[in-house]
KEMAR-644710 format. One line per 10 residues: number of its first residue (from 1); their letters; for each residue x, y, z of C-alpha. Coordinates in steps of 0.5 Angstrom, whole numbers, plus 500, padded with zeros to 3 digits. Example, Ala and Ser with C-alpha at 12.3 -4.5 7.8 and 13.67 -1.06 7.14 Angstrom:
BEGIN
1	AS	525,491,516  527,498,514
//
This chain:
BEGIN
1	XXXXXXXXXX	500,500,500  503,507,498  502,513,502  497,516,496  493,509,496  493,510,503  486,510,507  485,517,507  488,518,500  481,522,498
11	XXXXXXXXXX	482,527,504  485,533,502  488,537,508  491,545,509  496,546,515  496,553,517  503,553,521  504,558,527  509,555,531  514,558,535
21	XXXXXXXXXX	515,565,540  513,570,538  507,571,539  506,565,544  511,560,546  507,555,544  512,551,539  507,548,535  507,541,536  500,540,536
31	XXXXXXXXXX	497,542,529  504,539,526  503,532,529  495,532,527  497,533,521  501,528,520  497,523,522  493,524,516  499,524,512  501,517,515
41	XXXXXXXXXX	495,515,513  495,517,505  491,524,505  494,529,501  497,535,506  500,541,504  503,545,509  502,553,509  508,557,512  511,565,511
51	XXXXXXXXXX	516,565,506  522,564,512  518,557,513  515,554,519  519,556,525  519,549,527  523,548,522  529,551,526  528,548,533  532,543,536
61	XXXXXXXXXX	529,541,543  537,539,545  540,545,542  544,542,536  547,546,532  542,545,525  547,549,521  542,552,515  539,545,515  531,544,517
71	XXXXXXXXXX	530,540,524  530,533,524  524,533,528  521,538,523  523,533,518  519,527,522  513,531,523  512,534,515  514,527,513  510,527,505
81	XXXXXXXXXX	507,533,506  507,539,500  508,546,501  505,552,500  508,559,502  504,564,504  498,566,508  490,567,509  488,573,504  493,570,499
91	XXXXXXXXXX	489,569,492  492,561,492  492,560,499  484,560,499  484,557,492  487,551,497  482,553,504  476,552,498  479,545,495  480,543,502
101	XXXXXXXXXX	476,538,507  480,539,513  485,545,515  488,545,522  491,551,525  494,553,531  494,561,531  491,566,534  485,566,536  480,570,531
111	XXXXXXXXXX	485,568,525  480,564,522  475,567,524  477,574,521  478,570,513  471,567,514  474,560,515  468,557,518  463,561,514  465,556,508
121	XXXXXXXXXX	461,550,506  463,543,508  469,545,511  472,542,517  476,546,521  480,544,527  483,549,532  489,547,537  490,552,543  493,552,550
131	XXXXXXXXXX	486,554,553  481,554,547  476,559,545  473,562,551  475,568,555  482,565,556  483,565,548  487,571,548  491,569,555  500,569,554
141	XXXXXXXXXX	501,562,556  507,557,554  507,549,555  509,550,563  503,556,565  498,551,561  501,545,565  499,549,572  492,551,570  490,545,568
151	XXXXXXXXXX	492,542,575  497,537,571  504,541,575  500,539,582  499,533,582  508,531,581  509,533,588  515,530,590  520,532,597  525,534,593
161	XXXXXXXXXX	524,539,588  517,544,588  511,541,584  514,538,577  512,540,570  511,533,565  518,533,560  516,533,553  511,539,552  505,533,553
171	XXXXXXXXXX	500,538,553  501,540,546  503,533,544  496,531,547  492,537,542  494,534,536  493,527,538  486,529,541  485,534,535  485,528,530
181	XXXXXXXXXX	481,524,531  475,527,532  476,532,525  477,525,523  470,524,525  468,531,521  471,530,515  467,523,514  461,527,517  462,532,512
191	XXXXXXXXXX	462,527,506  456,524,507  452,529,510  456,536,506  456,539,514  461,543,516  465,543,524  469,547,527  473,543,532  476,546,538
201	XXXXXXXXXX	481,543,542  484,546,549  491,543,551  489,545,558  483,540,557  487,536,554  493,535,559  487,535,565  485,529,561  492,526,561
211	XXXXXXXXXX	495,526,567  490,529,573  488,521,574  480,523,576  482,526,582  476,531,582  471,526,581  474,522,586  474,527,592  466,529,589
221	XXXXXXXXXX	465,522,590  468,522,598  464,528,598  469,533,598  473,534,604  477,540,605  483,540,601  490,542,606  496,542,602  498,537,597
231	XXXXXXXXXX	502,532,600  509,531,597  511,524,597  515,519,594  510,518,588  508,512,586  511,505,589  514,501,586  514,505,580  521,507,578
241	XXXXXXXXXX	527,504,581  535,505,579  539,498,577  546,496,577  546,499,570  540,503,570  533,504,571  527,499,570  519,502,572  514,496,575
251	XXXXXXXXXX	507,497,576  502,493,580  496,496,579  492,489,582  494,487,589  496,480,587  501,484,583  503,488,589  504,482,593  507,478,588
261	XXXXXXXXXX	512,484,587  514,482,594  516,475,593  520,478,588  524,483,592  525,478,597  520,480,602  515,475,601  514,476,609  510,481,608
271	XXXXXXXXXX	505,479,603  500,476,609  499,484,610  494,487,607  495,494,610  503,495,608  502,498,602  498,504,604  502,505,610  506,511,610
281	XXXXXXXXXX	510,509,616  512,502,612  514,505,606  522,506,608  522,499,609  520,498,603  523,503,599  529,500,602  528,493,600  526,495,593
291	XXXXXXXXXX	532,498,592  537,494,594  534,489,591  535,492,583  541,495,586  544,488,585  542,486,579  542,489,572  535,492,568  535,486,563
301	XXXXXXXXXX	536,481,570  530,485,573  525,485,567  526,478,566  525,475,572  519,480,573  516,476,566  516,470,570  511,472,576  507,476,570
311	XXXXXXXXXX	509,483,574  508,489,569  516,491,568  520,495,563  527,498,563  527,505,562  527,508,555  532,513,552  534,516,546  540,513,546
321	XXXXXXXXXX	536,506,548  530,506,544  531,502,538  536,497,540  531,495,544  530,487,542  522,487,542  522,494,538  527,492,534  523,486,532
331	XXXXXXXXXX	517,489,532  520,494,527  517,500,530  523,504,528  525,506,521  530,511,518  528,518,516  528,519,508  534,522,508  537,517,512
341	XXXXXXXXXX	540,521,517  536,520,523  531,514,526  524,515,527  518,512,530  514,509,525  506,510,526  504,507,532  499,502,528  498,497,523
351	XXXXXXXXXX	493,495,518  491,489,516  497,486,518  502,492,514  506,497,517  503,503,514  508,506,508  514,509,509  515,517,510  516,521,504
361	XXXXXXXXXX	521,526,505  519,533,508  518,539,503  523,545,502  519,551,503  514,553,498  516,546,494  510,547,491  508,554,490  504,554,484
371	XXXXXXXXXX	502,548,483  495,548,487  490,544,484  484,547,481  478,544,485  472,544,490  472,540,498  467,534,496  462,537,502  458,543,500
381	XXXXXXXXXX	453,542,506  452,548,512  458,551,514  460,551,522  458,557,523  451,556,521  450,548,523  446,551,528  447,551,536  445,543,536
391	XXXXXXXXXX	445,537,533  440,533,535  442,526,536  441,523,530  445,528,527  452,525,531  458,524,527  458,517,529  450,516,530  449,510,527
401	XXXXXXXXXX	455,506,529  455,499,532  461,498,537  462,492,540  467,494,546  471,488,549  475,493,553  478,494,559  482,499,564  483,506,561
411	XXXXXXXXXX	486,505,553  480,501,550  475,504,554  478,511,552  478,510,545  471,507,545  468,513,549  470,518,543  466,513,540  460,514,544
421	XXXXXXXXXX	461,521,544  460,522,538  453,519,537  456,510,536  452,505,540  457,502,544  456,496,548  461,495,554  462,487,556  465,485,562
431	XXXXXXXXXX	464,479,566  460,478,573  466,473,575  472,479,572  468,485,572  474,491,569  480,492,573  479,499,573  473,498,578  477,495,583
441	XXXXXXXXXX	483,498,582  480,505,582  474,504,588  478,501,594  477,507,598  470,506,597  470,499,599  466,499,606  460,502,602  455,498,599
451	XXXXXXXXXX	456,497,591  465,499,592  466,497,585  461,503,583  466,508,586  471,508,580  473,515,578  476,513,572  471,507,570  466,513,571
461	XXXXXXXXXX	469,517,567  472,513,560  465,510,561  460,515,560  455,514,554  455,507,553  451,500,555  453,496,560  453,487,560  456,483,562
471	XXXXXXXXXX	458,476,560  461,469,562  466,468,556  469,462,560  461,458,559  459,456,551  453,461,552  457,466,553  461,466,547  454,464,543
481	XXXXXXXXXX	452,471,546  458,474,544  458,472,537  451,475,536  454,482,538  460,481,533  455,480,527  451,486,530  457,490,530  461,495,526
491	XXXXXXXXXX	467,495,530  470,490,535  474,493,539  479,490,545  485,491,549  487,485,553  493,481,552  493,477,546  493,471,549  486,472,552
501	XXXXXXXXXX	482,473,547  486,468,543  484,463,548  476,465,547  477,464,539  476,472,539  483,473,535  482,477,528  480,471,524  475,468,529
511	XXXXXXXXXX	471,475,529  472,476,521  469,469,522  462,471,524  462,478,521  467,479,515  464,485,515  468,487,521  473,493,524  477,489,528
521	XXXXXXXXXX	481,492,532  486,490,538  490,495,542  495,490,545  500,493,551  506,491,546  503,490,540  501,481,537  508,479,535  515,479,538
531	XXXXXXXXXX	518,478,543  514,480,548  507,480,545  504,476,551  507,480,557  502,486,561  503,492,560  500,498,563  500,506,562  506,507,568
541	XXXXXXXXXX	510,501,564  508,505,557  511,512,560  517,508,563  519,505,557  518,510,552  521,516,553  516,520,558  520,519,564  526,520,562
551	XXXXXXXXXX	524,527,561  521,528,567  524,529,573  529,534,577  537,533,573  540,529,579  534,525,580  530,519,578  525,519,572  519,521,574
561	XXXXXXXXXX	512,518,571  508,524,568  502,520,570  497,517,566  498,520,559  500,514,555  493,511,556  489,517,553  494,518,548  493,511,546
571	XXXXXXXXXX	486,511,546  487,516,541  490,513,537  486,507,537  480,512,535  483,515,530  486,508,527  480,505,527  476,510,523  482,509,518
581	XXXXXXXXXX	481,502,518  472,505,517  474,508,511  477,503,507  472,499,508  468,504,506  472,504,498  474,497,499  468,493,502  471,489,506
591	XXXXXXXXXX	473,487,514  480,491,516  483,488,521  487,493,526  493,492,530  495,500,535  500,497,540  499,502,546  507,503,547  509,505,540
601	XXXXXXXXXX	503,510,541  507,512,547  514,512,541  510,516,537  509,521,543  516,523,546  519,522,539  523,528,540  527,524,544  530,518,538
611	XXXXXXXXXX	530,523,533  535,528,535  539,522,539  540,520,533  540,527,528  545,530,532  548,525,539  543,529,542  537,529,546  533,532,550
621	XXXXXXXXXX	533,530,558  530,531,565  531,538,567  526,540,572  521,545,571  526,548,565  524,547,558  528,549,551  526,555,549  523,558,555
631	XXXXXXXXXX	527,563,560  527,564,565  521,558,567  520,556,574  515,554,579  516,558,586  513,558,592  510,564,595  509,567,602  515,568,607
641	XXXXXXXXXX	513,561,609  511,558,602  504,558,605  501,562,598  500,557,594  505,556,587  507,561,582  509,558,575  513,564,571  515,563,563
651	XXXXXXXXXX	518,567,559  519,565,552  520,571,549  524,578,548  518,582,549  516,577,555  522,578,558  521,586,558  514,585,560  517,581,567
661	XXXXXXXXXX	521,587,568  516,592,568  512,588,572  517,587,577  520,594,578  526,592,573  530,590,580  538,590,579  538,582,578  533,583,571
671	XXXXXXXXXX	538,590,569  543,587,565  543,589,557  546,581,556  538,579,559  535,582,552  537,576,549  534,570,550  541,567,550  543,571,556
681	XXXXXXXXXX	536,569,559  538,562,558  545,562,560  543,566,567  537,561,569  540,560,576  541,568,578  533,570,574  530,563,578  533,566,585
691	XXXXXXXXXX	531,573,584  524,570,582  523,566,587  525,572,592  519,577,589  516,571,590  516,570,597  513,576,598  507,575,594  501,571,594
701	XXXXXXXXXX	501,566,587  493,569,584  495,576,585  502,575,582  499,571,577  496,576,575  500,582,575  504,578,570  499,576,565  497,584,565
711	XXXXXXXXXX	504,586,563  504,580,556  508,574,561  505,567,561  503,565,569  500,561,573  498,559,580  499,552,580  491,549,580  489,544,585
721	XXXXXXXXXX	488,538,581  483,535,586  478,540,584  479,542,577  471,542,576  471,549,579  477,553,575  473,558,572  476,557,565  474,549,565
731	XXXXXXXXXX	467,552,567  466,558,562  468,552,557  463,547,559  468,542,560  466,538,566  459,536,565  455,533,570  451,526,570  446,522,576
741	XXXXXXXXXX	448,515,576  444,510,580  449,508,586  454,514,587  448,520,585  449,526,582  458,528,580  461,533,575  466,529,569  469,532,565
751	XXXXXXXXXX	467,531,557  471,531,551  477,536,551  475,540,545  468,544,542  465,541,537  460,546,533  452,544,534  455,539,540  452,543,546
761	XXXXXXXXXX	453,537,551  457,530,551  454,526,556  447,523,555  447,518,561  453,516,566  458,510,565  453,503,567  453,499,572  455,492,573
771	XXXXXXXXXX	451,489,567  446,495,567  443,493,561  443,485,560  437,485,559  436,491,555  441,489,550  440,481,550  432,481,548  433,488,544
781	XXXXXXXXXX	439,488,541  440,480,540  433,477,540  433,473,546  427,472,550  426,473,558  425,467,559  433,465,556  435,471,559  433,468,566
791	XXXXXXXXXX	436,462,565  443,465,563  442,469,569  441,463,574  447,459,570  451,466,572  453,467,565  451,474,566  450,478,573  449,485,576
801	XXXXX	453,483,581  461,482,581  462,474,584  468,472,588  469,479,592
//
């Protein structure tokens, strides 16, 4: 399959560049990443830039000498794309914007809006930006004051450092990723409707959804006590341990793997103690064992004796590690750039058992000045302007759509709650005898309460909109019903470990068995063949491995996880791999069969990493709460006792810079004329971060924070990630909904972390409880009679309460 028979090869797509200070500090990676998803999978994008190219074109986050050359990370992310020189107003760039299906932009808010982008029929619009449309849009921020709003900053609360920043620019990662595959939905909405949208993604959203872990939720659910000062700890344990000859990151999300780590690390002694692992007073003695344990032996000794007892365990990933790594070599997960200079991730799925095509090479500016075709979008429907303030259900992007969801934990589950969202009808199979493990893993607070598994924050969040059943796959009845909803369904989908869906027949060639028609979809942690195919692997074991904690952390201490992005990230992937896959069958016919490995998700993400270690021997590393780009950047205490809260400052502009200045009086240590320069900034770090953090400590951090932003420069107080629901900005936008649910009551939950035009609302009904809708769905949906329901009920092949707990 070339790139221009790809999937998507009937998509055309314009990518306006905005990219690097000034005037944001936003990079630019969001737009850009977007872009080359639809590039991977064959749509013709062509990439607007001003005559000097797009700034991305100069950046290395490492700091390489580029030598007159384009970047390497620009190169991964403009692989096979066109490009045209110019901008909006520019008589043969609205000639393109008039031939496009989709056009992503990542400019200042009102840019569009001002050319009449939304005004044009058919056109899906996609716009990334820290805060999205709202009172906010207009508001100086960077990667780190978005990080702090959105309460990412404070949920990385460590003894050592103040509260830490996520390495890597997550958040602007995380608008294309979320950006894509709801403009995907669109476009292919667009086609068969000829109605327009405009899509409007927050990166603040995003990254809540990424990496606040449903705290909010939580705390909602135990009734809101009063919040004191986050509690600085060690972070999660065991989580990532140093090694005799680096670093490895476990994860135990289940007490049977917390108790088998025990008999790993020699205390088997302490597995009769069930309370050990939420004792703070115990911790030391287990952190101590932990460590001299994996102090005593190597990262490839410790992985693979963890195999043994099925203990999730990875070593920690690096650029310079990454692609010798067996599996991944194996898996063929990197590959060479086009002009064979550097490596790179090769997309993070596979199609009917094929790697995508390899990447063309990135254009020279303006490349194809000139040459821009002479034709109209196939949508010439509603604009988003005029969609109206409402699209009834039926009207949904993917109404109509039949998902059967076989997923469990978060990765799946996510990916399927897009689908949701977005109008599928999903049914959700869990057993009474297995219920999902995000259920007991995410409720045992609430375990002294009638129906516990029901207090799952996450299970209440990524389960929204959908039907619930469940289902005994280990009785031939249940395998019957779970053949009838595969012939129901449009898309299969699963995350499981291959072996357990193998073990039910429910591989590929058994689903397409029962329905040729299928989308087949399976989300396995390291993907269906090499080496560790079979191995557990959750989202903490993914940011390990693939980079994400290398790049989190103080210099001088461990990787740090970034805590939970790896798993909507991956389901993001899923969806958007899964309409791919819905579009070729479409212009085919046939049944698709996905594979989206959740780890090479994860490579696709933290790229940057492998891609300049192998350009230029360099690579990006943990650096606190400093970044490329921005300085000075810190988090600082403010109070004379550091009781004010937490004041995030970025400067990543001359024109910030100056705005600091004057914000701030000009204090001797901001006078020199080297600071005009964001080399001298750079370079003066240490003495502009203790000058700040003595203005600091006379502050209160809501009152600096906004002094500040009122002089241009992006600040933050750092947002409590247990209350998120009130910040005001999330508040205008709309972003948490509330839903009554039949066990746990009335609770806020967040939506999709972007605006779709007509969509006022995202959750029609809260996530279902445990074999909600068994009934509804075995009669309605597969034509069984009340009478054969209630002997499946008697025999325990389904149930409406868990067994065995």
């Amino acid at each position: 399959m070339s790139a221009a028979s790809g999937p998507l090869s009937g998509i055309r797509v314009v990518e306006l560049s905005g990219g690097l200070a000034p005037p944001t500090g936003i990079v630019g990676y969001g737009p850009a990443y977007a872009g080359k998803l639809f590039a991977d999978a064959g749509a013709e994008v062509w990439l607007v830039e001003p005559p000097a190219g797009d700034p991305l074109r100069r950046w290395s986050a490492a700091g390489a000498d580029l030598d007159g050359r384009d970047g390497a990370l620009f190169r991964f992310l403009a692989a096979s794309k066109r490009s045209l020189t110019g901008a909006l107003g520019d008589p043969e760039v609205d000639r393109l914007v008039a031939a496009a299906d989709l056009v992503i932009e990542g400019l200042p808010a009102g840019t569009v809006e001002a050319a009449g982008l939304l005004d044009q029929p058919g056109l899906v619009v996609l716009s990334i930006s820290p805060f999205g449309r709202g009172p906010w849009q207009d508001r100086p921020a960077t990667e780190m004051t978005v990080q702090a709003e959105c309460g990412s900053i404070s949920a990385r609360f460590y003894p050592e450092a103040p509260p830490l920043q996520a390495g890597g620019r997550i958040a602007e990662w995380a608008g294309g990723v979320f950006g894509a595959p709801a403009a995907l939905a669109a476009v292919r909405h667009a086609h068969r409707t000829g109605a327009g949208a405009h899509i409007d993604v927050s990166m603040a959203e995003s990254m809540c959804v990424c990496t606040n872990l449903f705290v909010d939720l939580m705390m909602s659910l135990a009734g809101r006590p009063p919040l004191g000062p986050p509690a600085a700890s060690g972070g999660e344990f065991p989580a990532i341990e140093q090694t005799a000859d680096g670093w490895v990151g476990f994860n135990t999300n289940s007490a049977q793997m917390f108790q088998d780590f025990l008999v790993l690390i020699g205390r088997a002694d302490l597995t009769g103690d069930r309370t050990i692992r939420s004792d703070p007073a115990r911790r030391p003695e287990l952190e101590r064992s932990a460590r001299e344990w994996c102090m005593a032996r190597t990262t490839d000794e410790i992985v693979e004796e963890a195999a043994l007892f099925r203990i999730p365990c990875v070593p920690v990933g690096h650029g310079g590690n990454l692609p010798s790594n067996p599996h991944l070599s194996e898996r063929g997960a990197f590959t060479k750039g086009p002009d064979g200079d550097f490596v790179l991730p090769r997309p993070p799925y596979r199609l009917n058992g094929a790697v995508l095509p390899e990447p063309g090479p990135a254009p020279a500016v303006g490349a194809d000045n000139g040459a821009v075709p002479d034709s109209t979008r196939r949508a010439q429907g509603p604009s988003a302007s005029r969609i109206g303030n409402r699209l009834a259900p039926s009207a949904l992007p993917m109404a109509g759509l039949k998902v059967l969801d076989l997923t469990c934990w978060w990765a799946g589950p996510g990916a399927t709650q897009l689908f949701a969202g977005l109008g599928a009808d999903v049914v959700h199979v869990e057993a009474a005898q297995r219920m999902d493990g995000m259920r007991p893993a995410a409720a045992l607070l609430f375990a002294d309460r009638d129906q516990w598994w029901e207090y799952s924050s996450f299970f209440l969040s990524i389960n929204v909109n959908k039907r619930g059943i469940t289902l005994n796959l280990d009785d031939p009845a249940g395998i019957e019903a779970v053949h009838r909803l595969i012939r129901w369904a449009d898309v299969v989908i699963e995350n499981y470990t291959p072996r357990v869906m193998d073990r039910f027949g429910l591989d590929e060639k058994g689903v397409h068995a029962a329905n040729p028609d299928a989308v087949v979809v399976r989300m396995p942690a390291f993907g269906l063949d090499g080496p560790w195919r079979d191995r557990v692997g959750f989202a903490q074991n993914m940011e390990a491995m693939c980079g994400m904690a290398w790049v989190t952390g103080i210099p001088d201490g461990p990787p740090r996880l970034p805590r939970g992005p790896c798993d909507p990230m991956g389901a993001m992937h899923g969806a958007f791999a899964t309409q791919a896959a819905l579009v070729a069958r479409e212009t085919t016919g046939r049944g698709q069969f996905v594979e989206a490995a959740l780890l090479e998700s994860g490579l696709n993400v933290a790229a940057e990493q492998v891609v300049e270690a192998s350009a230029y021997g360099a690579a990006p590393r943990r650096d606190g709460n400093r970044s490329p780009g921005a300085a000075p950047q810190g988090v600082f205490a403010c109070g004379p006792d550091g009781n004010e809260g937490w004041l995030a400052v970025s400067v990543a502009t001359d024109d910030q810079w100056e705005g600091l200045r004057r914000a701030l009086g000009a204090p001797p240590w901001a006078s020199d004329a080297a600071l005009d320069s964001a080399e001298g900034r750079a370079a003066a770090q240490d003495d502009l971060e203790k000058g700040l953090a003595g203005w600091a400590a006379g502050q209160d951090a809501g009152p600096a924070a906004d002094l500040l932003l009122a002089h241009g420069v992006p600040a933050a107080a750092v947002y409590d990630f247990r209350a998120v629901s009130e910040h005001p900005e999330f508040v205008a936008r709309r972003f948490f909904e509330h839903f009554d649910h039949p066990v746990v009551g009335h609770h806020p939950v967040f939506g999709m972390p972007f605006r779709y035009s007509g969509i006022e609302r995202w959750v029609h009904s809260p996530a279902p409880t445990l074999g909600q809708h068994n009934h509804e769905v075995l009669t309605e949906v597969l034509g069984y009679t009340a009478d054969e329901v209630a002997d499946l009920e008697r025999r325990e092949v389904i149930g409406t309460r868990p067994l065995g707990v």
